[in-house]
Every structure is written in C-alpha cells, then in structure tokens.
N, C-alpha and C positions, 0 to 999 in steps of 0.2 A: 145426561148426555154430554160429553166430554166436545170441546170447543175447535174446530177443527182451523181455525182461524191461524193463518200465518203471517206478521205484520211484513208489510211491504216495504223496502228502504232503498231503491231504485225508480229512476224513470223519471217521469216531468208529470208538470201541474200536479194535481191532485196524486201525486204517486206514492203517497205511504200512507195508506186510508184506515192501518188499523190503529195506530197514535194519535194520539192528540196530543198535537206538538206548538209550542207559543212560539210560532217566529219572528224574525227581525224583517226590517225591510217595508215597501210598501206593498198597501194592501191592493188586492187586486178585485175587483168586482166579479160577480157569476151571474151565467145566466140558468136558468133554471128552465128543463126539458117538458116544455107545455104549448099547445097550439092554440090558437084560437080562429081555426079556418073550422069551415064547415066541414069537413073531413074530419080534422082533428076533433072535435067535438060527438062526434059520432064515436069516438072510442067510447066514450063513458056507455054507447050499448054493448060492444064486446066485450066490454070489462064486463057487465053483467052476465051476460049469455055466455062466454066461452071463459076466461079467467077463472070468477068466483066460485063456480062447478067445482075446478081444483085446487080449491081451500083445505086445506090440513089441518085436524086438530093441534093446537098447540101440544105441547108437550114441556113445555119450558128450559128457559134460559140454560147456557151451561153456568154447574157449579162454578167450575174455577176455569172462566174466563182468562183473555189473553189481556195480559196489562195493560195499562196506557199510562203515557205521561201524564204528568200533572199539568195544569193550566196554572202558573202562579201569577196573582194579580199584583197591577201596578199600583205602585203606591202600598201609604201603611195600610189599606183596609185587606183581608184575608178573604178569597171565594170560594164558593161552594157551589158545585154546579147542577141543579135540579134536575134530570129529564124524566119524564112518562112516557110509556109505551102502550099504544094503544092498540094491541092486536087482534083478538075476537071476542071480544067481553063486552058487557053494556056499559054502561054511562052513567051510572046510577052515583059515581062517586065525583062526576066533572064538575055538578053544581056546590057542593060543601067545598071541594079541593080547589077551586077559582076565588070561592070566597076569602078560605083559608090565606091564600099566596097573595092576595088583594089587601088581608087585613097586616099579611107580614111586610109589606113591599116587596115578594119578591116576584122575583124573575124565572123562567123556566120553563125548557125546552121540550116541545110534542111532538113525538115521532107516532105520526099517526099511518095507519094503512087505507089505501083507498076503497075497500068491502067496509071498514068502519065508519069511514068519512061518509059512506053513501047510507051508513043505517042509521046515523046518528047527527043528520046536518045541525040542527041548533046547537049540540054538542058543542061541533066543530066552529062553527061562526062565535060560537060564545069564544071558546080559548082565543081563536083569531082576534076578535074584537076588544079583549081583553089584554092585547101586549105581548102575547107570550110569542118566541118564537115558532116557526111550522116546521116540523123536516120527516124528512120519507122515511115509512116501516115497511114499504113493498105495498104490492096492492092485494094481495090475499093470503097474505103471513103464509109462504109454503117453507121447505127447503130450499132456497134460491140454486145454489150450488150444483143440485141435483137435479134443475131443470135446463133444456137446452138452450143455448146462445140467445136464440131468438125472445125466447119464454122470460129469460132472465132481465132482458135489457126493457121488455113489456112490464113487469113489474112494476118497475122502476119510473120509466118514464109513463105508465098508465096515473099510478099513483099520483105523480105530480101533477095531471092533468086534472084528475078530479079532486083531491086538495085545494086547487085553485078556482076550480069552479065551482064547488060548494063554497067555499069560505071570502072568497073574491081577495086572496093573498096565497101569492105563489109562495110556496114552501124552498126554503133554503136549499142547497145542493148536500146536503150533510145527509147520510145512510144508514141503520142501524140493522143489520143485519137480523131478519125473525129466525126467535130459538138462538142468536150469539152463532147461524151456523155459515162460516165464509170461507172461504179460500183464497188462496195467492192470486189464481184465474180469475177469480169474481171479483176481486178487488181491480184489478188492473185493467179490467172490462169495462166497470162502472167509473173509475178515472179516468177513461177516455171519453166517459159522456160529462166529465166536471163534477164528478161525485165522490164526497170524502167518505169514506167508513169510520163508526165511533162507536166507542166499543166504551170501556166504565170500568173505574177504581172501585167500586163501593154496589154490592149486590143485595138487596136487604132480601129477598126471595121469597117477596110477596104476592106473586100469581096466581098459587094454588087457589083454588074454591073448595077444600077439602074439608075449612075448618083449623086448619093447620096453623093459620097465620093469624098471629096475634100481633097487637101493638109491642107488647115485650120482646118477642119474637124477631121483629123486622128493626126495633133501636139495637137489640145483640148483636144482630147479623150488622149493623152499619158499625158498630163501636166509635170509636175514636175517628174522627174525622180531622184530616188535613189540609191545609192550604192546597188550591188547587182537584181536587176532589170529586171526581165526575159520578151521581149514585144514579145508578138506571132502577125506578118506582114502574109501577104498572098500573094503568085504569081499571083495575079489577077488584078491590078489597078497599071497603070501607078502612076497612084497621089500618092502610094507607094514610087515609087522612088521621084518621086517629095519634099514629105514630109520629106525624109531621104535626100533630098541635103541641108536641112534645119538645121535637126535635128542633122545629125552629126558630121556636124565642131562647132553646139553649144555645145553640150556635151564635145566634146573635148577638147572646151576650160576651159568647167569646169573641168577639170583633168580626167573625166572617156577615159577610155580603153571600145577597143570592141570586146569582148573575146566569143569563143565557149565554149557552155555548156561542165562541164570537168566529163565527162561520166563516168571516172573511176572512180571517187571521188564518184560520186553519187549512181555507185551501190553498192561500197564499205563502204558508211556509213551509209548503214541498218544495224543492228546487227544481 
C-alpha cells in the first residue's frame, strides 16, 4: 500500500509533523489531550461501544514510506532510535522484548493504540513502569484519513485518554500514523491539537503473521544503520525480539546509544 503521506513545512507549533527534525532553540513543554472530569472519563465507554466496532484489519505499513530526517546525537556517542507499534496483535512478545531492552540499557519508544491499551493493560503498565516512552497509534488502528473531522480528532484524542488511564502516564504528543496512511489535511489537523507526526528511516517489515518474517529477514531489511536512525518494529513477531538480540549488542559495539524519540525537541523545532 503506497504511503500517501505529504511532509508538511509550513505553519506554527507542531507544523511539519511528518519530519523529524532536531532543532535549535528552547524546548517548549506539551500538554497532552486527556480529561480527567467525569465526563471525560466516560469516553473510555464510547471508545468501546461505538469506536472499536470500526477497527480495520491491519494491512500493513507502506513499503517505501515518506523519509525523515535524522536525529543526530549530541556529543561523541552515535543514536539509534527504537519505536514499537502496537496496533491489533497480542502481547505475547512485550515480556522477552522489556527484558531484552532492560538487559541492553536501552531506550524506546511505544506507539501504542487505545483498542490495545484496553486488551492488554499489564502489557501497557509494564512498558510504562519500565521507562520507556508512551506516544499515540490512534485508538482503533483505521485509515485515519479516510475518516471524518470529527472521527479523526476522536482517535487521537480517545487514545490519549485511555493510554493514561490504564497506565497512569500520559503519552507524549508524538503521532504515528496506522498503516504509515496521513495526509497534508491530517497532519495540520492534529498540529492544531499539539501533535507531531513520525514517521521512520529504517522498515524491517516485521508485521506479517504469515510465517514470512524471520530474524534474517528483518536484520536485511534494517541493514546498515546510521546515526540518527529512526526503525519502526511491531509488537507482533517473536523474531522481533529474536532480531534485536542480534542487533543490539552489534550496534553497541559500534558506539550507537539507544535513545527515545526526544518529543520536546521535536515539537519545539517547528517554527
């Protein structure tokens, strides 16, 4: 499914959501789209009752995604930027891969969706309670794009709601759009609610449940890694973790660090 993402490079705050861009300057704090009125609290049952219903099979990421810059770190140490996507898959791989990233030191960022966060709360408190950062994958992985104003901004801001109240940590304002599927419109939508879009150098194309993905498979597709380096993993395939017991004492030995995306930077170096 071909990327229909168009990086944005106009506007204010958060207005170029599909970059990830290191800027200068100071950093500006966010706040993150969550209630805690009894009102607000009562979404977590329309998310169940009317949301969830229109959950989409995944279909997976696009091939050749829309580029992004690189993050390059201060200082002599080199980074490498973990994320996981947790779209409609089990969990079955969060306990080895916490272990895993616990025994490496590293760091690394959960774009989780709130239909997951609600199926899988220990999951979700373990990653929380364990360090890593939180950030939004929608709340029931659709086409965001393809759904109306209203529908699109519920996603978003449902997801951050229950993120938060499962795990008792509000998820960052950072965005990853399910299926890689966004537009110019969606992006400049969700930057008016304080939300970056992030999108990924490095595709290992480990979703499938077909059998397809092997740990060989998923190091070929990363190859060569660089400074700055953003690779989007998925909580779906063991050989995931398998590939990262691989991959990250080799890295390491090439000097890179394994750092979370640094959120405040990024929505702070839009102008």
């Amino acid at each position: 499914m071909p990327c229909e993402s168009t990086p944005v490079r106009r506007g204010r705050g958060c207005a170029r959501p599909a970059t990830l861009i290191r800027g200068g300057g100071r950093v500006k704090r966010w706040r993150v789209a969550a209630w805690s009125t009894a009102a607000g609290l009562a979404v977590l049952a329309v998310l169940a009752a009317a949301l969830v219903p229109a959950y989409s099979a995944r279909s997976g990421p696009p091939v050749s995604p829309e580029p992004v810059l690189g993050l390059p770190a201060d200082g002599p140490a080199k980074a490498v930027y973990l994320t996981f996507d947790a779209g409609n898959a089990g969990d079955d791989t969060v306990a080895p891969l916490l272990d895993l990233l616990r025994a490496q030191d590293a760091g690394a960022t959960f774009f989780l969706t709130g239909k997951w966060t609600l199926e899988h709360p220990r999951s979700a408190r373990a990653i929380a309670d364990a360090g890593h950062l939180l950030a939004n994958h929608s709340s029931t992985h659709p086409h965001v794009p393809r759904l109306p104003g209203t529908l699109r901004r519920a996603e978003v801001v449902d997801a951050a709601l229950v993120i938060e109240r499962v795990t008792g940590t509000a998820p960052t304002p950072l965005y990853r759009p399910p299926h890689g599927d966004t537009t110019t419109t969606t992006q400049e939508a969700l930057a008016a609610l304080g939300y970056r879009t992030v999108m990924w150098t490095k595709d290992p194309h480990d979703w499938p449940l077909d059998g397809s993905v092997t740990r060989e498979s998923i190091l070929g597709r990363i190859g060569e890694v660089s400074d700055g380096d953003v690779i989007c993993f998925h909580l779906r395939n063991i050989e995931t973790v398998e590939a990262l017991r691989v991959l990250l004492p080799r890295l390491r030995a090439q000097g890179f660090e394994f750092r979370q995306l640094p959120a405040a930077e990024l929505c702070a170096s839009a102008p």
